[in-house]
Structures are given as structure tokens and as C-alpha cells.
N, C-alpha and C positions, 0 to 999 in steps of 0.2 A: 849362842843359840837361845839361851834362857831370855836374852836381856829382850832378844827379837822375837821373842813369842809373846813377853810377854807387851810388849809394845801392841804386838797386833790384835793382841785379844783386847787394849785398852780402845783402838781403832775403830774393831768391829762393832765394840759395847757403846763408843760415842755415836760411831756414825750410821749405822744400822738400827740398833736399838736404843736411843736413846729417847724416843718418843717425845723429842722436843726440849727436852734438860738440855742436853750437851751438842743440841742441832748447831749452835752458832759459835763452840766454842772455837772454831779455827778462823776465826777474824775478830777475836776478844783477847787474845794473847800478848798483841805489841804489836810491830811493823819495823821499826828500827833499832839501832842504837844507844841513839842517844835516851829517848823514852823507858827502854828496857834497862838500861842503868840507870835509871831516875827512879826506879817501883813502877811503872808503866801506869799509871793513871796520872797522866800529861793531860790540862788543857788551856794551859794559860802560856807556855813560854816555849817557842821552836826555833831551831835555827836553820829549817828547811821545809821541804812543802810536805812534809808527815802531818800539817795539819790539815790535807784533805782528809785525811781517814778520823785526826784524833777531835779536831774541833773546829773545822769549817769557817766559826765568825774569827781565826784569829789570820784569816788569809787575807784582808783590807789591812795588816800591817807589816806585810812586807817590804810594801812599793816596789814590787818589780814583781821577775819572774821566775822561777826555778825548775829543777830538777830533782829527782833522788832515786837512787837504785840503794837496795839493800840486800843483803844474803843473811842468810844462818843455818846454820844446821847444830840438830838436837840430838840427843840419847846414839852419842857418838856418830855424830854422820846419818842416820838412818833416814831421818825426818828434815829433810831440804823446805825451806823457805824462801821465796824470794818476792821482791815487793818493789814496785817500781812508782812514781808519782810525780806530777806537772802542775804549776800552777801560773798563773796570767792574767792581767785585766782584760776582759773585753768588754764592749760598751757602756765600758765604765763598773764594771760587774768584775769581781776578785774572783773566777771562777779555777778549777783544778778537777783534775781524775785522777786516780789512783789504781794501780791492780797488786792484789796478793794472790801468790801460788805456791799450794802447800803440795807435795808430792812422794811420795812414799814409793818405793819399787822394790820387789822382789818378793811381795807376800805370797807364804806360801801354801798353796792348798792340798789337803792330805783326804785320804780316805782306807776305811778297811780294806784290809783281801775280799774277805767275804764283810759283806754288810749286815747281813743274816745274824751273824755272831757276833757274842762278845770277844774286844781287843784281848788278846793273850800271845804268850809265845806261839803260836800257831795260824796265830792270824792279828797280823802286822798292822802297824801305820803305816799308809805310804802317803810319797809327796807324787801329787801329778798334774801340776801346772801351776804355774807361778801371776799371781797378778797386781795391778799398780795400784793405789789410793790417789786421788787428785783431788783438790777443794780448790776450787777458785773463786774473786769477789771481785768486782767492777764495783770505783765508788764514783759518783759525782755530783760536786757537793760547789756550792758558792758563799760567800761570805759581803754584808754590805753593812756600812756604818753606821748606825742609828743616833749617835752623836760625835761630840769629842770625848766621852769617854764609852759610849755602849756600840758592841757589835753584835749581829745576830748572823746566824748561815743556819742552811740548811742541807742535806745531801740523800741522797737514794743510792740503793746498796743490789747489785745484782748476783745473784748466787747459781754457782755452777758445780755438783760433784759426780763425779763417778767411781764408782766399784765395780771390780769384775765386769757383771754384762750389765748391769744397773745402772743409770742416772740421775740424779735430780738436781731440779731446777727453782729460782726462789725471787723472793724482792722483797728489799725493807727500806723503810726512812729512816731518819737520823734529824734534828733540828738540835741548836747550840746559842749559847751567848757566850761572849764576854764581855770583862767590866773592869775599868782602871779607878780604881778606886786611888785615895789621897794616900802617903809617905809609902811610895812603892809599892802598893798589893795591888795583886791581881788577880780578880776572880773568875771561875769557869764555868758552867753549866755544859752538860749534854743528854740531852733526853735521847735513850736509843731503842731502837726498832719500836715507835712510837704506837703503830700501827698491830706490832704482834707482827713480825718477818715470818713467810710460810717456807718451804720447802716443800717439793712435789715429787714425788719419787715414782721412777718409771712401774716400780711396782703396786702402785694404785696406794702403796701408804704416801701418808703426810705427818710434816714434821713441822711445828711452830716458837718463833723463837719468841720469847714473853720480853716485855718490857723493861727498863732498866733506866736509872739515872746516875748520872754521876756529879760528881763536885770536884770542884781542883782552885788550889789558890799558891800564890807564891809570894814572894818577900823576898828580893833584890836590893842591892847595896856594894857598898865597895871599902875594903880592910884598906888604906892609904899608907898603913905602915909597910903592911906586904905586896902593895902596887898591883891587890887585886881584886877583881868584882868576885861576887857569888851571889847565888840564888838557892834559896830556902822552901821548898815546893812539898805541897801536902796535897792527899787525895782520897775520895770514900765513891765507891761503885755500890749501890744497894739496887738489888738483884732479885726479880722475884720468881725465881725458877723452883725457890728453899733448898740453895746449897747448904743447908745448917751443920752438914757434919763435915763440910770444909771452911767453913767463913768464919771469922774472928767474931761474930754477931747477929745474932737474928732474934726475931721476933715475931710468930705465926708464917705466913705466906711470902718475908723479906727477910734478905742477909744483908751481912755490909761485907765489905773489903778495904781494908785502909792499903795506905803507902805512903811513904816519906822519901825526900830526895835534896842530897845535895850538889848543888855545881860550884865546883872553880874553876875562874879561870885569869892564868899572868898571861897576860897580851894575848898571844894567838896559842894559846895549849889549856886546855879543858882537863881537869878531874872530876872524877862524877861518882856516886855511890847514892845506893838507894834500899830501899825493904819494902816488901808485898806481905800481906799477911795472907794474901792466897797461895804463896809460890816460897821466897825467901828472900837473902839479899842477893845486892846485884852491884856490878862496877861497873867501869870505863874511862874513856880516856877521848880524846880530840886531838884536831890540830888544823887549826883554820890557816890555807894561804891562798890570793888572791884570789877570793870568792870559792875555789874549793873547800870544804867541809869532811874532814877524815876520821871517822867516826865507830868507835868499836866498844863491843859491851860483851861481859862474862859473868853466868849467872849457875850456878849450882842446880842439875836438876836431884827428878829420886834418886835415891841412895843407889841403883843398881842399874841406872840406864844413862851415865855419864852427864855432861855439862852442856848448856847452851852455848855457843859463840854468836857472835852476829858482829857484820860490819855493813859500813852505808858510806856512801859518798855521796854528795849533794853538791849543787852548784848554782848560784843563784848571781840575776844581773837586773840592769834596769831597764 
């Protein structure tokens, strides 16, 4: 009961009152797997079409098409995610959609005996109706070559939430590059909610989500003695919401968030471990067989609201 209270009152304080700080953090957290065991600021290297959501320009290197469905749930089961994503050339255009659905159920709403009075042995807390949290995000976003080594994409973000009898409704941009740089690197840009993303809440407030960039670079190679590849993946999100008393870095009006990430992999089975300096660290595991993608990650949440899990399958063809 403690762990689900206190959950909800972090719920209430984002999604209610957060005056635009914590408006977008339920589509800043991850989407899959394999990202979320990597320290989740991915934008250079995916093995599935998670780059609708994470970086857009890296979808002209698939050559082909995909899928991906993912789940997780948080602070023991409470907090369900699921995240589903497509991606396809059309007209010669690497294009893809994405949706995430974050869904909470059974919050519970209390009230005095008497309202008149103060809470005492005489006059109770009660509970007298229970209601759901739902955040949901439509992305769709396309990706095109601008050489042999540069790609650029871009995406738009639709926002949908409700609480109790409340709604609100939203849209933001997204624009990306990437860059194949000489002996294996690989770098990433993503400018997000370029625009300032609003939120419009049935109850005449608004909510806006401010600006942000991120950086992502990787360094790939292969151990020959131990007959396997790995990749070396580093990441900085700076945010200008001034999370200062959660980010690793700030400076006036901007924070940073670093992350590190490593992958191995012998033939078709994936190790994976990572660190967030906004969150902590994170693992995982793979196992690729014919074109399937099996995909799971485990990450430490706070000390008194249990751990994240998340798993993803993905399937990709020409």
C-alpha cells in the first residue's frame, strides 16, 4: 500500500501538476529492450525498428522492413508499458510509426466523512472510486540518405492522456541525423520537441514540453580471439526543463544526462549492460534466430517501488 501510494502521488505531481517539467516524461524513458540495457540514450545502432521513436535518420539502414512489439512493467507490475513499431520503404522514402501505451489501473480516490473537519479518529479516510492513468504517443517519423555517409529524418509526435474525467491532447516534432564516420564510429544527433510539444488539457490548463538535444556515438569492432563483435556506445541528453537536482550536470537554464553502453555478441546471443546517470545501471540479454529478435532488459528501480523488466521481440525482412 505504501509502495502504491506512493507511486500515485508521483503520477499526480507529473501528470497534473507538473506545469510542463514532467509533461513529456512518459515518452523520454525508453521503449524497448535492448536500448533500456544499453543506458537508453541510443541513436546510432538498432537491431529493430525502435528507431521510429529513438532516431528516425537510422531507418535508410535497414533495407527492408520490420516490426517490434514490446512490454514492461514497473514498481512491481503497477505501471504497464507497451510499445508496438513498423517500419518500410515507400516511394523510395524509409518511412515507420510507432505507438507507446503507458497505463496504470486501480488508483484510488479517498475522501473525508465529513469534509468540514479535520482527518481524526472520528472522521476517516475513505476510498470511493477507483480510476485509471493512460498516456499514449503516435510517432511518425521518416528517414532519407543525404550521402554515403550522412542521414537525416524527421518525425512528429501525437499526444493523448487521460485521468479520471480529464483529457489532454498534444503534438510535437522530432528532427535527427546520423553520420558514419572513419575506423567504426558512429555518430547521432536528435533535436527533440523542436517546436516546444504543448499539451491541452480538457480543463483549460496547458502543458509544454521545452526543448532538448541529444548526442550518441558508438565504436564497433570484433575480439577474433573470442569470435565475437561488440559495440562501445556513449550518450549526453541536455535538457532544458533545469532538472538540476536530478542530472549529473547543469549549468543556468540546461542539465546533461550521460549513459554508457556495452554490447556483445558470439554469433546469434547478445550481452548487454549499460548506466544512466539519470536512473542507474541496466542489463540484458538477446538471441537472434531467423530474423526473430528476443530481446530482454533489467534495471533497478527506487529503493521501495521494485525493478523494471521489459521484453521486445522484433522481426525484420526484405
Amino acid at each position: 500500500m505504501i509502495k502504491k501510494t506512493a507511486l500515485i502521488l508521483f503520477i499526480l505531481t507529473c501528470s497534473l501538476f507538473g506545469s510542463g517539467k514532467y509533461a513529456g516524461e512518459f515518452i523520454s524513458g525508453g521503449v524497448d529492450a535492448r536500448s533500456l540495457s544499453l543506458g537508453n540514450i541510443v541513436l546510432t545502432s538498432f537491431s529493430n525498428p525502435s528507431a521510429v521513436y529513438f532516431n528516425p535518420a537510422f531507418l535508410p539502414e535497414y533495407g527492408g522492413s520490420g516490426v517490434i512489439v514490446s512490454h514492461s512493467e514497473r514498481f512491481e507490475g503497477i505501471v504497464q508499458q507497451e510499445f508496438a513499431a513498423y517500419n518500410t520503404l515507400y516511394n523510395g522514402l524509409d518511412v515507420g510509426a510507432a505507438l507507446i501505451w503507458i497505463n496504470v489501473d486501480g488508483i484510488t480516490l479517498t475522501k473525508l466523512e465529513n469534509e468540514n473537519e479535520p482527518v481524526g479518529p472520528e472522521n476517516r479516510i475513505l476510498p470511493y472510486d477507483t480510476v485509471s492513468d493512460n498516456e499514449l504517443a503516435l510517432f511518425l517519423s521518416f528517414g532519407k540518405k543525404f550521402n554515403d555517409r550522412m542521414n537525416w529524418g524527421a518525425g512528429t509526435k501525437l499526444l493523448f492522456k487521460t485521468f479520471e474525467k480529464e483529457s489532454a491532447s498534444g503534438i510535437g516534432f522530432d528532427v535527427s541525423g546520423l553520420y558514419k564516420a572513419p575506423y567504426n564510429i558512429t555518430l547521432g544527433l536528435k533535436l527533440q520537441d523542436i517546436t516546444t510539444s504543448a499539451l491541452f488539457w480538457s480543463t483549460g490548463e496547458s502543458e509544454f514540453v521545452s526543448p532538448s538535444a541529444l548526442f550518441g556515438a558508438e565504436y564497433n569492432n570484433r575480439l577474433e580471439y573470442f569470435l565475437a563483435d561488440y559495440k562501445v556506445l556513449g550518450g549526453v541528453k541536455i535538457r532544458t526543463e533545469n532538472y538540476s537536482e536530478y542530472s549529473f550536470a547543469s549549468a543556468g537554464f540546461a542539465d546533461a544526462v550521460f549513459s554508457a553502453g556495452l554490447e556483445l555478441k558470439f554469433k546469434n546471443v547478445f550481452i548487454r549492460g549499460g548506466y544512466n546517470t539519470d536512473d542507474t545501471w541496466s542489463a540484458g540479454s538477446g538471441l537472434n534466430f531467423m530474423n526473430f529478435v528476443l530481446d530482454y532488459a533489467f534495471r533497478p528501480d527506487f529503493e521501495d517501488l521494485g525493478s523494471t523488466h521489459k521484453a521486445s521481440l522484433s522481426y525484420l525482412w526484405k
